[in-house]
Each structure stands twice: as C-alpha cells, then as structure tokens.
C-alpha positions as CSV (number, residue, x, y, z in Angstrom):
1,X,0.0,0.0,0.0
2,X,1.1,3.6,-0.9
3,X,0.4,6.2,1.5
4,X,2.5,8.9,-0.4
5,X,1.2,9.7,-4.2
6,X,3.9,11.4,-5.8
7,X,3.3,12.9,-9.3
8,X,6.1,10.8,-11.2
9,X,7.2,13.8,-13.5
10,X,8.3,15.5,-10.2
11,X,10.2,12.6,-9.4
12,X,12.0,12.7,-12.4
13,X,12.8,17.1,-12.6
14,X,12.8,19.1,-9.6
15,X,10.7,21.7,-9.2
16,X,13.2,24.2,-10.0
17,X,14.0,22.5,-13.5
18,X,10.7,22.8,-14.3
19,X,10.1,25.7,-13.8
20,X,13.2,27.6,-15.1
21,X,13.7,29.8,-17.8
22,X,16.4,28.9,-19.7
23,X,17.4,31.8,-22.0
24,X,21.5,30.4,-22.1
25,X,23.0,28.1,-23.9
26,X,26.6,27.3,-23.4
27,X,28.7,25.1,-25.7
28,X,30.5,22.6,-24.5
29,X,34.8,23.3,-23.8
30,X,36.8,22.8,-27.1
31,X,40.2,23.0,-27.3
32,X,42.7,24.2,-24.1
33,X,41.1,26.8,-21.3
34,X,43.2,28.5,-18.7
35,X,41.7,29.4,-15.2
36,X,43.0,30.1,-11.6
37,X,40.2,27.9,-10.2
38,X,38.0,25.5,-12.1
39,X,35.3,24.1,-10.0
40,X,33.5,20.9,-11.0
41,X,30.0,20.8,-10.2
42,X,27.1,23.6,-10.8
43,X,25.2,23.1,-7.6
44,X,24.9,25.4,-4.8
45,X,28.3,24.5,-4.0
46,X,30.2,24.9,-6.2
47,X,28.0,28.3,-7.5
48,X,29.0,29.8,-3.7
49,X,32.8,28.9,-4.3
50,X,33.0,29.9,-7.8
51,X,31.0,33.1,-7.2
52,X,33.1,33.5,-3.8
53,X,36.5,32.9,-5.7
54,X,35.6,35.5,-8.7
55,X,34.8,38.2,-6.5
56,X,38.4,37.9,-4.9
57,X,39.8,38.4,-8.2
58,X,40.3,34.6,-9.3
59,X,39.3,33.3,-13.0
60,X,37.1,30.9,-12.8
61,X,35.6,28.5,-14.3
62,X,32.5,25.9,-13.4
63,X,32.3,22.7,-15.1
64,X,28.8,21.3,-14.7
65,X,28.0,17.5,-16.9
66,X,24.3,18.1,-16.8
67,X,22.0,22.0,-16.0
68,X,23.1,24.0,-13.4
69,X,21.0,23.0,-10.5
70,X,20.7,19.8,-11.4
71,X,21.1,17.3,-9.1
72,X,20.7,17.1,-5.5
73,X,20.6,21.2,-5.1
74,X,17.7,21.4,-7.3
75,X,15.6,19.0,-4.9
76,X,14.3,18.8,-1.3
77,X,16.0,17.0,1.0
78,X,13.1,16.8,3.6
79,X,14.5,18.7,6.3
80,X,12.0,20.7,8.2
C-alpha cells in the first residue's frame, strides 16, 4: 500500500528545473582553457565557491555535466 502519491514527473525534474527559464546556452569546452580555479559541479556549492572565488579576483571557471542546479541542489532533502 502507498500512503504517499507522488506525481512521477516530479520525481524525475525538480521543481526548479521545471520551472526555469532557460534563455543560455553554453557550448561545451573545445580545445585548451586557462583558469585560476576550475570548479566541478554547478550546484549550490560549487555556485557559492565559484561566485566567492571570482569576486576575490580569481578566474574561474565551473564545469557542470548536466544543467546547473541539477542534481541534489535542485531538490528537497526533507529537512524541516
């Protein structure tokens, strides 16, 4: 028996990715890129310490596989 009825698109996308507005596209790295700092991983994270970095004077540069917000920062963890 299921006592929680989750609407199975939700599971799938966050909240946030569904509701985004997307006006960016960025092509993916070709060839050699120079940076003081490149952080893997566009989730709040790694946002904060790129973002955090830059405005100490670093070049930097976020490398993300999927969206930014993707994963586990673009969901709930339950916490209350």
């Amino acid at each position: 028996m299921h006592f929680l009825r989750a609407d199975q698109e939700l599971t799938r996308h966050s909240y946030y990715a569904a509701t985004a507005v997307r006006d960016a596209r960025y092509p993916a790295l070709q060839g050699d890129v120079h940076c003081d700092v490149a952080v893997v991983g566009g989730g709040l994270a790694g946002l904060s310490a790129a973002i955090e970095l830059a405005d100490r004077g670093f070049s930097v540069r976020v490398l993300e596989a999927r969206e930014v917000g993707f994963g586990a920062s673009g969901r709930n963890g339950g916490q209350a």
